[in-house]
C-alpha positions in Angstrom: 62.4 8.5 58.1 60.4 11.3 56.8 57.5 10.6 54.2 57.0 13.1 51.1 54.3 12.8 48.7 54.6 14.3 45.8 51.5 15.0 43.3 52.5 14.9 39.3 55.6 12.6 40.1 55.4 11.3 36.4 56.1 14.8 35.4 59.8 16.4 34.8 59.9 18.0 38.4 58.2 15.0 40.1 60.6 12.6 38.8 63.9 14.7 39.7 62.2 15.4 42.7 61.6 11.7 43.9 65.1 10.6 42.9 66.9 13.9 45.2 64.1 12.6 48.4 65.0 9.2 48.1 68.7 10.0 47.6 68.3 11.8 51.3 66.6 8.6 52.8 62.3 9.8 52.7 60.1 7.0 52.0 58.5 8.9 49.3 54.8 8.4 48.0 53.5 9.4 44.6 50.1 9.8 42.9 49.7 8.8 39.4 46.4 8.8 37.0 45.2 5.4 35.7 45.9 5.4 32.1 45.6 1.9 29.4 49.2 2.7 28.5 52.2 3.3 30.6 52.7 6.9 31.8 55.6 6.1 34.5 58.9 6.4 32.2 60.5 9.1 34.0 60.8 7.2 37.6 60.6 3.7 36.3 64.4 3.5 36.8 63.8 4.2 40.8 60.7 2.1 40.8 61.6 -1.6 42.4 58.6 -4.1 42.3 58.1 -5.2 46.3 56.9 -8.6 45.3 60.0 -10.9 44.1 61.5 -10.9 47.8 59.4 -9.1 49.8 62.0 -6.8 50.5 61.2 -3.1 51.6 60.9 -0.6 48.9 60.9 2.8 49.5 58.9 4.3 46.5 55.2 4.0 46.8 52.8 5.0 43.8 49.0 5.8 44.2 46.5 6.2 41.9 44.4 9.2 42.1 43.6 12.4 40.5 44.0 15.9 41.9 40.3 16.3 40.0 39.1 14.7 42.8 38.4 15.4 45.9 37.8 12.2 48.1 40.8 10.7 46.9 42.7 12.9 47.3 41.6 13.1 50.6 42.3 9.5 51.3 45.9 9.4 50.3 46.5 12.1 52.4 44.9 10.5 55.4 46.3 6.9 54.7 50.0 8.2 54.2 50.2 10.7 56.4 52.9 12.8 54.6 55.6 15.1 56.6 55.8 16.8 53.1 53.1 17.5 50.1 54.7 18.7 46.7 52.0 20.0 44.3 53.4 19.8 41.0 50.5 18.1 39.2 49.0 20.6 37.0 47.7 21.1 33.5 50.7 22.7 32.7 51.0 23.4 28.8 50.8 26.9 28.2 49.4 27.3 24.5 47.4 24.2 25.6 45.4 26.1 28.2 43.3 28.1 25.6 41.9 25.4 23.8 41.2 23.6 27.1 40.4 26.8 29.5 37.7 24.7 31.8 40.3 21.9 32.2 43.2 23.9 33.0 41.2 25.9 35.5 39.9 22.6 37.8 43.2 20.9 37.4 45.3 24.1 38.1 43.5 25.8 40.1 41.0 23.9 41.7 43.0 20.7 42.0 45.4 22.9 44.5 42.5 24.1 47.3 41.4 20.5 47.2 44.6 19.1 48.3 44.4 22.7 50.9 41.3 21.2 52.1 42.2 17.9 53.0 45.7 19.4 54.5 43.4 21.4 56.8 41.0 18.9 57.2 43.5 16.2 58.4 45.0 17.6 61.9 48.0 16.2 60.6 51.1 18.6 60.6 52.1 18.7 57.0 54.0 21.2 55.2 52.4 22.0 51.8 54.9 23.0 48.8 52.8 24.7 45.6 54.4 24.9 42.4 53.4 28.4 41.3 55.0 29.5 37.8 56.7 32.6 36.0 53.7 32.8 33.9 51.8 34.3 36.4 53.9 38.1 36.0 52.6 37.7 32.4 53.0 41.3 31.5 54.7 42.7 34.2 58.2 44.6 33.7 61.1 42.6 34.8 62.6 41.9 36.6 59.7 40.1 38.8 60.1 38.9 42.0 58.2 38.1 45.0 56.8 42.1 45.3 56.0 41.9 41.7 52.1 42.2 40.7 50.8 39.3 38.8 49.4 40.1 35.5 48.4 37.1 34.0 48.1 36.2 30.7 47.0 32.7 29.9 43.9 30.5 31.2 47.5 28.3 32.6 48.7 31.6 34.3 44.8 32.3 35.8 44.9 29.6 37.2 48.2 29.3 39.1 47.8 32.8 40.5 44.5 31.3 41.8 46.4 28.3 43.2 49.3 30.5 45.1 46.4 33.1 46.5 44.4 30.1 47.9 47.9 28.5 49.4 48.7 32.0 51.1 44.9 32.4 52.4 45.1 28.7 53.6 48.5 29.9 55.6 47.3 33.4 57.1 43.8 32.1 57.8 44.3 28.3 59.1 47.9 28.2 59.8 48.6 25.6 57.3 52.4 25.3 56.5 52.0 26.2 53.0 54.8 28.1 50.7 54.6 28.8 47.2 57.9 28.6 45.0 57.0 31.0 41.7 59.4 29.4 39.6 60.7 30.3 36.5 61.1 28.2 32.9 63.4 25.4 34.2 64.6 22.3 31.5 65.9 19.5 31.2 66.4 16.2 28.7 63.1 15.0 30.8 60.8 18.0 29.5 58.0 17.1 27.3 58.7 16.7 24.2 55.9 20.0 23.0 57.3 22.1 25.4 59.8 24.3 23.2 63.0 23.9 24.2 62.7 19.8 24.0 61.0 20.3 20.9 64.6 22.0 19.6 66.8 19.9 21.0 64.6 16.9 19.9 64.6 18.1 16.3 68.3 19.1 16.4 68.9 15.3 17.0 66.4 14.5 14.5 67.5 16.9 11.6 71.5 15.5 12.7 70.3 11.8 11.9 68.3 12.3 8.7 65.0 11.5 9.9 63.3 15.0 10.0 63.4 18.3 7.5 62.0 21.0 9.3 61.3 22.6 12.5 58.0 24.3 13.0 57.3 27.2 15.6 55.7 30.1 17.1 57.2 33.2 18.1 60.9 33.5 18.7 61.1 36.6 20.2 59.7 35.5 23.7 62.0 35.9 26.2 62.5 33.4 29.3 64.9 33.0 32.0 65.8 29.1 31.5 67.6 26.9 34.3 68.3 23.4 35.1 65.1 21.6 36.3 67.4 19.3 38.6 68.6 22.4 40.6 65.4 23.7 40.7 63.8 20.7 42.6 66.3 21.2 45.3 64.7 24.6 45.8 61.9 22.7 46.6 63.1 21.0 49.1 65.2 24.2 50.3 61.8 25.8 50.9 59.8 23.4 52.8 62.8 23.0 55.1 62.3 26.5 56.3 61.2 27.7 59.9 58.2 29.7 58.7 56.3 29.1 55.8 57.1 32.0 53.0 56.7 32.3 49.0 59.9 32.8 47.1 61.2 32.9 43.1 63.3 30.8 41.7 65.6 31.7 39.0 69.3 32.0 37.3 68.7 36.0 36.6 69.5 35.9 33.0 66.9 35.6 30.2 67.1 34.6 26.8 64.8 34.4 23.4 63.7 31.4 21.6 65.8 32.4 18.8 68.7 32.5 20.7 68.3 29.0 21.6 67.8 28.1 18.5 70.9 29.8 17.5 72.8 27.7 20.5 71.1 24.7 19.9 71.8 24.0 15.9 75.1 25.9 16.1 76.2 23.0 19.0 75.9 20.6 15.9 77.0 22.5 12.9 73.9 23.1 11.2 72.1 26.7 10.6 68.7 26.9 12.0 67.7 29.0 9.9 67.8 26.5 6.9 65.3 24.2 8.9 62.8 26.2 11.2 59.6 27.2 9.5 56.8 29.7 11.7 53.4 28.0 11.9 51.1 30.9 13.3 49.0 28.1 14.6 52.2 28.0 17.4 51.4 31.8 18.4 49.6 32.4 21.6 46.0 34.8 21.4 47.9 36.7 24.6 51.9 36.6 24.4 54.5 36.4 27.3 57.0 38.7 26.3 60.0 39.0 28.9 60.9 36.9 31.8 63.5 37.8 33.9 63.6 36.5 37.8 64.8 38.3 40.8 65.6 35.8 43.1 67.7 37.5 45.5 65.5 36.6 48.6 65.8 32.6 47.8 69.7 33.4 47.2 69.6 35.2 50.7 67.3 33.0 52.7 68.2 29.4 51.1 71.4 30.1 49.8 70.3 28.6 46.6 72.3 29.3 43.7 72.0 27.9 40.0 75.0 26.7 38.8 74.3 25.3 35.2 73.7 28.7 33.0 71.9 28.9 29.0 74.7 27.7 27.2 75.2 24.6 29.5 71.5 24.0 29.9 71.5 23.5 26.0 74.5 21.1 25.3 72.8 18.8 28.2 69.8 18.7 26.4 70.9 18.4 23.4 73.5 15.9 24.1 71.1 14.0 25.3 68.7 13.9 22.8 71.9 12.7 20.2 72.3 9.7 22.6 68.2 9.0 21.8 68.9 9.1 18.4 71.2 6.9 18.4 74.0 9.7 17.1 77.8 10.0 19.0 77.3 13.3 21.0 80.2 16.0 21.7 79.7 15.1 25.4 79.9 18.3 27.0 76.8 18.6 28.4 77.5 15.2 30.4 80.9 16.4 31.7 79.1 19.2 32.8 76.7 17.1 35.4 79.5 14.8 36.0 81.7 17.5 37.5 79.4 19.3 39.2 76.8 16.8 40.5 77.0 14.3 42.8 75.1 11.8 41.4 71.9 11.7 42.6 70.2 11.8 38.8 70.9 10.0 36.5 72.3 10.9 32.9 68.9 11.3 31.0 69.6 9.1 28.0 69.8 6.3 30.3 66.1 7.3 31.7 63.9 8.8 29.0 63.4 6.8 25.7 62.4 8.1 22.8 61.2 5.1 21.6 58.6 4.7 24.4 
């Protein structure tokens, strides 16, 4: 049985990521921060407590932080992983300039420390870093992997820090670390200030009477959106390589915010442009304007293709975010995972509550 630990498995990525490892039989490890309230909803469903029978459970959770070093370094050593995901990040955008120094030890910093202790351990590990589409910032798309990085956020800073540190790490100590630069990837688990969660939620909202309006930035940003579930197999795809490489991840079509707006409300019958209001507080000092990935080397060398698009990607969010509401849905976006997945995530109403 292979072991995987994952870093961030609270997070959208790391939950979908855990279910797909344990779905293919790794005893998976996860490290989670100590918090007073509960912070595990998104894998609480594939969490089972080992204490009413003493049975063997196959999901192991760690506290720790990727702020620090010696414990990081002890989970590593202790567990003795086949497979480190590094998805843990401070990872909100617009966030990043009000908290620069934060994002930059988390981001950045939080990445070479979990390098060092790879290095440090003698143990053969292959190291997966979750780089981002924000790093080509300003660069004409489409970007891909020969694309300069042109960053344009403290957030975007610091992950082109984190992938140049995981390539030095591989060329200079032979570390089996890749880095997947992936683009703007959803899902009904996406946090709830993160834009496109932020529609859908309101869509539901606005559909049940309980909010009025909609407040954004810009809507003219483009991004290339896909499904967060197919993304994490990429993941996987990429650690299961011969040689360790860096590759981007994305569907190849790109979209604005207003356009999934215009998806989004139009799915339920309503207008957006009765509800949405612009807040400039919403705007970012440095904007990302267009997004578009290239990923014809991970569509060569993985044979990873996406196969739910924009307009799908919104009537699963959406749909789901009816069924928090407590609203009847249309129900397309589930017969779109029920047809085309086999099952190893679950529908997301059943997982995320609003309520919690």
């Amino acid at each position: 049985m292979k072991k995987a630990l994952i870093t961030g498995i609270t997070g959208q990525d790391g939950s979908y990521l855990a279910e797909l490892l344990l779905h293919k039989g790794y005893e998976v490890h996860g490290i989670i921060r100590r918090a007073s309230t509960f912070n595990t909803r998104r894998i609480d469903h594939i969490y089972h407590d080992p204490h009413p029978n003493g049975g063997e459970v196959n999901l192991h959770l760690h506290y720790g932080d990727v702020s620090v070093a010696e414990t990081i370094s002890n989970i590593i050593y202790n567990v003795r992983p086949d497979e480190i995901y590094h998805l843990a990040a401070q990872s909100h955008v617009r966030v990043s300039f009000d908290m620069p120094e934060y994002t930059g030890d988390v981001t950045g910093l939080g990445t070479i420390r979990i390098l060092e202790a790879v290095r440090k351990s003698g143990f053969d590990e292959r190291f997966y870093q979750a780089s981002s589409s924000e790093m080509f910032g300003a660069a004409k798309p489409p970007q891909n992997e020969s694309t300069p990085f042109e960053p344009r956020s403290p957030y975007a800073a610091a992950k082109v820090y984190a992938y140049w540190v995981t390539r030095n790490y591989r060329e200079g100590y032979g570390v089996f670390g890749s880095n997947g630069i992936l683009f703007n990837h959803e899902s009904p688990r996406r946090g709830e200030t993160f834009v496109t969660r932020k529609i859908t939620r309101a869509v539901a909202a606005i559909k049940a009477g309980k909010q009025e309006h909609l407040y954004l930035g810009n809507l003219d940003a483009k991004r290339d959106w896909g499904y967060a579930p197919e993304f994490v197999e990429a993941m996987w795809m990429i650690l299961q390589q011969d040689k360790a490489d860096d590759y981007v991840i994305g569907t190849g079509e790109t979209h604005s915010v207003r356009e999934f707006l215009d998806e989004a409300f139009a799915y339920v019958g309503l207008k957006w442009e009765d509800y949405v209001r612009i807040d400039p507080r919403y705007f970012r000092p440095t904007e990302v304007d267009y997004l578009l990935a290239d990923a014809s080397k991970a569509n060569r060398m993985l044979d990873w293709q996406p196969q739910v698009r924009f307009h799908e990607l919104v009537k699963i969010m959406v749909d789901a975010d009816l069924e928090l509401a407590g609203l009847i849905c249309p129900g397309e976006g589930r017969k779109i995972l029920e047809e085309r997945f086999g099952g190893w995530h679950r529908w997301d109403s059943q997982v995320v509550s609003m309520e919690r």
